[in-house]
C-alpha distance (Angstrom), angle and dihedral (degrees) to the residues before:
residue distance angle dihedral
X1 . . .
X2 3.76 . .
X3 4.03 119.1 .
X4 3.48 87.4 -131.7
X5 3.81 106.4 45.4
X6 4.31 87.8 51.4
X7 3.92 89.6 50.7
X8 3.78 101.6 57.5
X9 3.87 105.5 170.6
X10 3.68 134.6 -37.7
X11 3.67 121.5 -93.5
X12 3.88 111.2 -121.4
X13 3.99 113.8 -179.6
X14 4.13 124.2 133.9
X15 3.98 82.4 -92.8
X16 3.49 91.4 57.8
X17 3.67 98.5 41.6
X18 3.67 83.1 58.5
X19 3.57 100.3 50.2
X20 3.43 93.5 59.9
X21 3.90 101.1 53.3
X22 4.05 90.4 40.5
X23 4.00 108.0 32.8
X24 3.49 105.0 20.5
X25 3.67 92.4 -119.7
X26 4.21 133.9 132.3
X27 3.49 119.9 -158.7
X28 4.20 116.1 -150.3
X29 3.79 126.2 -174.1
X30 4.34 100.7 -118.4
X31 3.43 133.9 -159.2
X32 4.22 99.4 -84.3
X33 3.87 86.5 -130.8
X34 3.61 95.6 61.2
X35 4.03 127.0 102.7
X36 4.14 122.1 -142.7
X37 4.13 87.7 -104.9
X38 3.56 87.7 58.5
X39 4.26 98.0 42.1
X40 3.97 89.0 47.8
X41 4.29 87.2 50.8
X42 3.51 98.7 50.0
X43 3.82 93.1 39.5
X44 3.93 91.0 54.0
X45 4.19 83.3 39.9
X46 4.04 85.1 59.3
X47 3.77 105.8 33.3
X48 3.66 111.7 25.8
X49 3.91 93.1 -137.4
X50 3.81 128.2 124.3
X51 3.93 115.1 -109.4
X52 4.32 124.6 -144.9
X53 3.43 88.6 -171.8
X54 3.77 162.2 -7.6
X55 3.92 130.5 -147.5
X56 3.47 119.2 175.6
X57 4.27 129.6 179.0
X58 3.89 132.5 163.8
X59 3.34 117.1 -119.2
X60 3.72 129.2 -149.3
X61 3.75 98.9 -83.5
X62 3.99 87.6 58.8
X63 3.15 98.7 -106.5
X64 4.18 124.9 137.0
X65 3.81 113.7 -129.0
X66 3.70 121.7 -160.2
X67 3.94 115.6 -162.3
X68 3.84 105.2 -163.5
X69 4.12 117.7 -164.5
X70 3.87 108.6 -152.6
X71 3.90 117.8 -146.6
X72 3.17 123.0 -99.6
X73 4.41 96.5 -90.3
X74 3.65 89.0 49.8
X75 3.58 127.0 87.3
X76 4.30 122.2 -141.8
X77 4.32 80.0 -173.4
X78 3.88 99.0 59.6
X79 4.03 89.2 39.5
X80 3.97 89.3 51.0
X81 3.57 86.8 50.4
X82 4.01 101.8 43.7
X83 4.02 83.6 53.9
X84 3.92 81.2 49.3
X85 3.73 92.2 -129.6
X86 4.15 85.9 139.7
């Protein structure tokens, strides 16, 4: 599967926004057929940056949402902002 078809958009709410500054962690809406193997690929595909981990739920709309925890070197901030979510 295509990096870019499994990463649909990012998910920006006021939790979100927060994540990023406190956890280090994005959230992006994925394709709902897609497994955590396959998120952490195509976000490494996209960004170049080393993942600790990814979470992912569906909320009540039906849509799949993968929170993914940067390591320590790599910044959620300067991703957010390359995306131009900021």
């Amino acid at each position: 599967m295509d990096s870019y078809s499994i990463m649909v958009r990012p998910h920006v709410t006021e939790k979100t926004m927060n994540l990023i500054d406190k956890n280090n962690e994005i959230a992006f809406v994925v394709l709902r057929e897609s497994n955590k193997k396959e998120i952490r690929k195509a976000f490494k595909q996209m960004f170049e940056e080393e993942i600790e981990s990814v979470n992912t739920h569906i909320n009540s709309k039906g849509l799949k949402i993968a929170f993914i925890k940067l390591s320590e070197e790599g910044k959620a901030e300067d991703i957010a902002v390359r995306m131009g979510v900021f």
